[in-house]
TIMI-2910 file (N, C-alpha, C, CB; in pm, 1 decimal, decimal comma, always signed):
<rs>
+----------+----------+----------+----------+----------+----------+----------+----------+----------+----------+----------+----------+------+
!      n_x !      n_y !      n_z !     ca_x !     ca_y !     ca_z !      c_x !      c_y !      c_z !     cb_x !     cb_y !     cb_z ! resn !
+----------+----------+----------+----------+----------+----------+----------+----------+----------+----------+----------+----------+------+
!  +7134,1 !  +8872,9 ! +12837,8 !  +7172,1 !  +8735,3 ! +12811,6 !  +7306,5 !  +8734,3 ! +12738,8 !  +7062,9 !  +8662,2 ! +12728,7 !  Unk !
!  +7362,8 !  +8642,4 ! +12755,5 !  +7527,7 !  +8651,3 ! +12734,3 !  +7500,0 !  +8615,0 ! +12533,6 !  +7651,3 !  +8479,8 ! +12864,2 !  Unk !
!  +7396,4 !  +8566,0 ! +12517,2 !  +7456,6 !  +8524,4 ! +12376,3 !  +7391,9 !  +8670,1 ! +12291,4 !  +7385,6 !  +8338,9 ! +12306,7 !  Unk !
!  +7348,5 !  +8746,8 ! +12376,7 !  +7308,3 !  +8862,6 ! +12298,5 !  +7465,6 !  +8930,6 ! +12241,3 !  +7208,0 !  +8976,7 ! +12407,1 !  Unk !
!  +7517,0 !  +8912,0 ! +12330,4 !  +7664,6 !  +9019,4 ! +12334,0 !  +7757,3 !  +8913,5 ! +12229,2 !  +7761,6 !  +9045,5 ! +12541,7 !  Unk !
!  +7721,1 !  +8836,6 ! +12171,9 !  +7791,6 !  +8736,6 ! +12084,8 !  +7763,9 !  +8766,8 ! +11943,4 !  +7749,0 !  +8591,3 ! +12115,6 !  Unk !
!  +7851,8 !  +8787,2 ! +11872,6 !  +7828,0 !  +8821,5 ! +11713,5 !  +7900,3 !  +8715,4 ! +11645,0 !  +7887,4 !  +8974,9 ! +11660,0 !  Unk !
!  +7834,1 !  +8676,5 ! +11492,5 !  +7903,6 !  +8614,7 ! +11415,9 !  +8023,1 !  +8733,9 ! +11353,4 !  +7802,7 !  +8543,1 ! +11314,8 !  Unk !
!  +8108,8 !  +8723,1 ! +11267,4 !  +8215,7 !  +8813,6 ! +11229,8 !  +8176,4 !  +8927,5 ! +11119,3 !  +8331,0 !  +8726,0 ! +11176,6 !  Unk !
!  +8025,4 !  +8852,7 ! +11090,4 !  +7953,2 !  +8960,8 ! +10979,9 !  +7850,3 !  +9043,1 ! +11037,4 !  +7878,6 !  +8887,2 ! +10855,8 !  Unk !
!  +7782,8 !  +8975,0 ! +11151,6 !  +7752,6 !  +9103,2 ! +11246,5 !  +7824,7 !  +9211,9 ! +11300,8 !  +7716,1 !  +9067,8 ! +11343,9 !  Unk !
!  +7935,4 !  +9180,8 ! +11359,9 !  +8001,3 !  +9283,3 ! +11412,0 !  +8065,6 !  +9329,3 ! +11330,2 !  +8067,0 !  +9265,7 ! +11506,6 !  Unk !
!  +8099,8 !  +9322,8 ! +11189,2 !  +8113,3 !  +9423,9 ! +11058,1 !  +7992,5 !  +9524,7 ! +11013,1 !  +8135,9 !  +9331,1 ! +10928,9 !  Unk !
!  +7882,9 !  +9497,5 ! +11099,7 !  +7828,6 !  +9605,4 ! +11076,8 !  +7750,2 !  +9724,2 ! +11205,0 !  +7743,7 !  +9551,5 ! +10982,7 !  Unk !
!  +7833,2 !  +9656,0 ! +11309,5 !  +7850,1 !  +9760,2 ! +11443,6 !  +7954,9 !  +9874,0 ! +11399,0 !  +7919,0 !  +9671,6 ! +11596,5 !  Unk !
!  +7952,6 !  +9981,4 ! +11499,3 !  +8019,3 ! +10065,4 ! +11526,4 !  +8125,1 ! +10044,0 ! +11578,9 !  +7970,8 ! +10128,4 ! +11573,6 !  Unk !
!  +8243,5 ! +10105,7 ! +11536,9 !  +8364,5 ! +10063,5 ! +11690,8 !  +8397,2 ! +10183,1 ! +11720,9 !  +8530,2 !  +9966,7 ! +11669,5 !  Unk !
!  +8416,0 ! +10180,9 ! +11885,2 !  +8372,0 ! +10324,1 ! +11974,5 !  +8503,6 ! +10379,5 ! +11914,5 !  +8354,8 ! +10322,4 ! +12181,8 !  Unk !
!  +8632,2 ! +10289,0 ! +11901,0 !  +8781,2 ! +10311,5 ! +11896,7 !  +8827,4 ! +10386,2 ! +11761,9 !  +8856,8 ! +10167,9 ! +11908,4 !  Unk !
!  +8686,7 ! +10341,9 ! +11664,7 !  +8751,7 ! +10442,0 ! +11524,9 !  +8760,0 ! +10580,2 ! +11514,9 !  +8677,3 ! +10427,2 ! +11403,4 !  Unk !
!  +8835,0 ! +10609,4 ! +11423,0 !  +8925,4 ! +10765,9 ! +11404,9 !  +8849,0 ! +10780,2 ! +11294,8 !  +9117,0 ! +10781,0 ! +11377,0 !  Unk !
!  +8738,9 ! +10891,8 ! +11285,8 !  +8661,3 ! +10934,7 ! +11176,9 !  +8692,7 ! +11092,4 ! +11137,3 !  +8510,1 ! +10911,7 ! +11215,5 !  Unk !
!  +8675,4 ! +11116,0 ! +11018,4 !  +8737,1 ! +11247,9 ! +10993,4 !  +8678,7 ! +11335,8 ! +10945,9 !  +8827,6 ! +11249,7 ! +10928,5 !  Unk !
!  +8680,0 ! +11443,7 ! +11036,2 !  +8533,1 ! +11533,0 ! +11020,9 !  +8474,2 ! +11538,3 ! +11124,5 !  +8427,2 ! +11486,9 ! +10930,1 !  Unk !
!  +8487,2 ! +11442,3 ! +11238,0 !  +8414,4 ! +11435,1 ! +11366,1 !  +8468,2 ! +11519,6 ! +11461,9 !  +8411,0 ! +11304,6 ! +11420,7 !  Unk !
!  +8339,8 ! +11612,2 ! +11531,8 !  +8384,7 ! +11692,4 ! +11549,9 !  +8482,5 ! +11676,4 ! +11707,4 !  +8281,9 ! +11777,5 ! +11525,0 !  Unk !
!  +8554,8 ! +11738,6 ! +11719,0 !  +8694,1 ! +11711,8 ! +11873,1 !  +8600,2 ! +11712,4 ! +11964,3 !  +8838,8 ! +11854,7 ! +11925,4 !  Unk !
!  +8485,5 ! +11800,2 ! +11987,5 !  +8459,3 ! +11806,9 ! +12147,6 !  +8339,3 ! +11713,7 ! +12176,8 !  +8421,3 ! +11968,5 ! +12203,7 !  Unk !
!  +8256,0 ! +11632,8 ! +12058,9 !  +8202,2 ! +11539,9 ! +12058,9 !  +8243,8 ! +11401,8 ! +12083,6 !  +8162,4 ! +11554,1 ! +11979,7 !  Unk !
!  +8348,4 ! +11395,6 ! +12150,7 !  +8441,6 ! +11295,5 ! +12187,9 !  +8422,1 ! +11189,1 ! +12059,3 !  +8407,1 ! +11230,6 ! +12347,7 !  Unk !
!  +8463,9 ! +11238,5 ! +11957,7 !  +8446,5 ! +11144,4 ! +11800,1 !  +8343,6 ! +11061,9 ! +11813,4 !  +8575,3 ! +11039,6 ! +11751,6 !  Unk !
!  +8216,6 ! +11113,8 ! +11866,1 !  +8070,1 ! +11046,4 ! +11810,2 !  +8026,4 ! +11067,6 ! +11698,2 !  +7959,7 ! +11078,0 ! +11874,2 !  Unk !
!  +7973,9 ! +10980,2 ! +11627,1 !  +7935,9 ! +10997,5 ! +11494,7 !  +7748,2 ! +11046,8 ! +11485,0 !  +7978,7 ! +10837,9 ! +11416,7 !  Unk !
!  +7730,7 ! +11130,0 ! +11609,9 !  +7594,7 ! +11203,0 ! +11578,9 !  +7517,4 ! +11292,6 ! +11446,9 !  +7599,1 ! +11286,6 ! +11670,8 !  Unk !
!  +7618,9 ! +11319,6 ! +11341,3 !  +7605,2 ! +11434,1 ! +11264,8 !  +7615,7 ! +11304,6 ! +11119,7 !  +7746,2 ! +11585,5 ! +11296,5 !  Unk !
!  +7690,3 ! +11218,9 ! +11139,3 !  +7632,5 ! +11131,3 ! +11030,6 !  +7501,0 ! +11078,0 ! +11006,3 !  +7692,3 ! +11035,1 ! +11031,1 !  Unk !
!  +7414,5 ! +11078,5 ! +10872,5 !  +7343,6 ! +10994,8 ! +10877,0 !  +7352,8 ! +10838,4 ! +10797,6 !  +7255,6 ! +11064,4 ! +10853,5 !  Unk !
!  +7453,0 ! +10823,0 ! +10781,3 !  +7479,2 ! +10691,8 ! +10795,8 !  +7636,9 ! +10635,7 ! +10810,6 !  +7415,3 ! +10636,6 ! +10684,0 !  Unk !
!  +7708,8 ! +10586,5 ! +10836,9 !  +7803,8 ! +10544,3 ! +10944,6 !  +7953,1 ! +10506,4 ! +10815,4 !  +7721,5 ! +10375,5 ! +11060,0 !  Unk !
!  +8029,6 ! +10620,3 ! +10844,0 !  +8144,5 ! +10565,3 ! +10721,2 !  +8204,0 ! +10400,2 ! +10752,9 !  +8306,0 ! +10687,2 ! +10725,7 !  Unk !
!  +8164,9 ! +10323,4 ! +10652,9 !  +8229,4 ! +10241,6 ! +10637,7 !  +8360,1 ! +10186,3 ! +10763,0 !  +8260,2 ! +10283,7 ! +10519,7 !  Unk !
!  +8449,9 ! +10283,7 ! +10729,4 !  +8569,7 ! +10232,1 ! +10779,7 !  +8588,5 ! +10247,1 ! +10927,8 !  +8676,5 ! +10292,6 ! +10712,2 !  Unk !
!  +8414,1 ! +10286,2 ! +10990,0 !  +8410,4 ! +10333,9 ! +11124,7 !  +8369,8 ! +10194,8 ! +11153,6 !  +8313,1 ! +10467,4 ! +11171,3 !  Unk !
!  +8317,7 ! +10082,5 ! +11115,3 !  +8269,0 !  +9980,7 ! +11129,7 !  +8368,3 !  +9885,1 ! +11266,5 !  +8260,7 !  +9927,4 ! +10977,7 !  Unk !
!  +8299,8 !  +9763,1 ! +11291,1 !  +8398,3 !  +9681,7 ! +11365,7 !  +8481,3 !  +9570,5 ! +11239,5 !  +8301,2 !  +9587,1 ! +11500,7 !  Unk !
!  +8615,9 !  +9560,3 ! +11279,8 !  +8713,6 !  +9519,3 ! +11185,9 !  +8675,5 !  +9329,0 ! +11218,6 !  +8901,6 !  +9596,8 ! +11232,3 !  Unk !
!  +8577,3 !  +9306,1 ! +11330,3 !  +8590,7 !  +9188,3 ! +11412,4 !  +8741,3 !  +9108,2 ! +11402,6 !  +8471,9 !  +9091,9 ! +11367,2 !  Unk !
!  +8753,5 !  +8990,9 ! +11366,3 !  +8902,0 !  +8904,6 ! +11416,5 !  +8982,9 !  +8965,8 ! +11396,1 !  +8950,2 !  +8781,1 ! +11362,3 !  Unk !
!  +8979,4 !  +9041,7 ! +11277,0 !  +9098,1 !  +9135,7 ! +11225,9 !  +9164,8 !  +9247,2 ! +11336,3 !  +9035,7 !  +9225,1 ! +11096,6 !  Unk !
!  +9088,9 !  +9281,7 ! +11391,0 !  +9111,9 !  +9297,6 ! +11504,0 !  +9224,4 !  +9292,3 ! +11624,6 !  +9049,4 !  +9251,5 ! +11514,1 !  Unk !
!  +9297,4 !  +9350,7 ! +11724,1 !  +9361,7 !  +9303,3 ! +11804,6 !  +9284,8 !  +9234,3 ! +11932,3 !  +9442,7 !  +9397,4 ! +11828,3 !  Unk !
!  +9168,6 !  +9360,7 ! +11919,2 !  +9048,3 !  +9337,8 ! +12089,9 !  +8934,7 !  +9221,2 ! +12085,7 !  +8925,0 !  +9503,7 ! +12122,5 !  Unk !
!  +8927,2 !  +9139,1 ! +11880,9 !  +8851,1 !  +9054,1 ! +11924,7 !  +8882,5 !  +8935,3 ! +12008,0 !  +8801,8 !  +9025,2 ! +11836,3 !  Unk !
!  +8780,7 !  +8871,9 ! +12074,7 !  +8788,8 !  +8738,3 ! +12099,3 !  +8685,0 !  +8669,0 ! +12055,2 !  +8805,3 !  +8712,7 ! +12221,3 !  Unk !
!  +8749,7 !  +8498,3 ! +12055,8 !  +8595,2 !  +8413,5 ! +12019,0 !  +8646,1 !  +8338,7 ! +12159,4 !  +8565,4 !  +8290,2 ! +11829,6 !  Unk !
!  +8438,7 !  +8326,7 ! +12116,3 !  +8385,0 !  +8293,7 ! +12235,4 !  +8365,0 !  +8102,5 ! +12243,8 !  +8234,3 !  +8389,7 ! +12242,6 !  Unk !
!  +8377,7 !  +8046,6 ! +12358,4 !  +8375,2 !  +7919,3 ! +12280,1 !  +8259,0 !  +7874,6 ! +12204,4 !  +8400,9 !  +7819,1 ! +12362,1 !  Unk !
!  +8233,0 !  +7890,7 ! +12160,9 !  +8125,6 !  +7886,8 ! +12018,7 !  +8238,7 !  +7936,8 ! +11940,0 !  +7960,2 !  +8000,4 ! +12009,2 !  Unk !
!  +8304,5 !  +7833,9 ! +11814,3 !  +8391,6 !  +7869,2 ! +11744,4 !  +8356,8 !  +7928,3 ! +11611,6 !  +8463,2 !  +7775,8 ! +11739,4 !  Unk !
!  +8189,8 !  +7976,3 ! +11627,8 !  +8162,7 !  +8057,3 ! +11481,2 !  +8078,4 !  +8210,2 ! +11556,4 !  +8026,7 !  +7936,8 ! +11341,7 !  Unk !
!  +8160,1 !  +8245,0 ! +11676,6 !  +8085,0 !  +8390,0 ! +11735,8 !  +8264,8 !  +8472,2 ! +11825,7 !  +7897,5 !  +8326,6 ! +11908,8 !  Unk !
!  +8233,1 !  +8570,2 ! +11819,4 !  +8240,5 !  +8644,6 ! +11933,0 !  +8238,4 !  +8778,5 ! +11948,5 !  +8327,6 !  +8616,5 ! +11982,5 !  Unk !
!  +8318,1 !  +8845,2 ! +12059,5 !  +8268,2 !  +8933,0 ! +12118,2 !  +8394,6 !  +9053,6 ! +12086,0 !  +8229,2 !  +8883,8 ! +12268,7 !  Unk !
!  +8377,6 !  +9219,1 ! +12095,9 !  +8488,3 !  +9310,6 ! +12154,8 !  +8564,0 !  +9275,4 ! +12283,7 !  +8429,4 !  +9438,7 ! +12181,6 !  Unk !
!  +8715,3 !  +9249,4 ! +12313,6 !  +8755,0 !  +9247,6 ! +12422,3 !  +8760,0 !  +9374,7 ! +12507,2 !  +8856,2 !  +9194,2 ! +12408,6 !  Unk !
!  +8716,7 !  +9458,9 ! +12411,7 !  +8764,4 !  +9617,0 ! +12496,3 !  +8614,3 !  +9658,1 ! +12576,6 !  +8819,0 !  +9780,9 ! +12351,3 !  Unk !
!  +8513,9 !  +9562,6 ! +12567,3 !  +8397,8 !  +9550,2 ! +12619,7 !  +8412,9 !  +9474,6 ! +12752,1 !  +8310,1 !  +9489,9 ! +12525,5 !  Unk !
!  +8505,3 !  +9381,2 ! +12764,0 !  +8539,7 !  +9256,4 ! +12867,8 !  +8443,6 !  +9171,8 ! +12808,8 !  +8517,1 !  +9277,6 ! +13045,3 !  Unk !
!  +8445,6 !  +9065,3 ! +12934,8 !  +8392,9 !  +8949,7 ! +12915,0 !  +8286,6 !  +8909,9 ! +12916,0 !  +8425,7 !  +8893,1 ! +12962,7 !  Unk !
!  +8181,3 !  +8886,4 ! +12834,5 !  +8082,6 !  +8862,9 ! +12837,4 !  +8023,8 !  +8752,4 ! +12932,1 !  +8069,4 !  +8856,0 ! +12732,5 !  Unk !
!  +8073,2 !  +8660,3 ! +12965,7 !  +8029,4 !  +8529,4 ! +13074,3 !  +8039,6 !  +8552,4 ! +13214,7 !  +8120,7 !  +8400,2 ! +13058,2 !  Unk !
+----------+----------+----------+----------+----------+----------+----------+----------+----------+----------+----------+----------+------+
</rs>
C-alpha cells in the first residue's frame, strides 16, 4: 500500500539510509551494517534535509527519492 512507503520526517530519522558512509564497515560487505548491533546514529535517514527526499502530497509525509515513486 502506497501509504506504507510514506513517513512522517521523524520516522524516517529513524530508518537506515542504504547511501550512508559508516566507518568500520567492512569493504566487501558492500557497507551493510550486519556486524552492528545497533545502528550509528549518523547512519540514520537525514529525511528533508536531504537532497533525495520528497513530500508526498500529504504535506506532513514523505518518501526517499532514491527509492522512486511511490504512487
Amino acid at each position: 500500500m502506497i501509504r506504507d512507503n510514506l513517513k512522517t520526517e521523524e520516522e524516517a530519522r529513524e530508518t537506515w539510509c542504504p547511501d550512508a558512509q559508516v566507518m568500520g564497515a567492512e569493504p566487501t560487505a558492500g557497507n551493510r551494517l550486519w556486524h552492528y548491533e545497533r545502528l550509528p546514529e549518523h547512519s540514520n535517514c537525514l529525511a528533508s534535509k536531504c537532497m533525495a527526499w520528497r513530500w508526498a502530497r500529504r504535506a506532513d509525509r514523505g518518501y526517499c527519492g532514491r527509492a522512486g515513486t511511490p504512487y
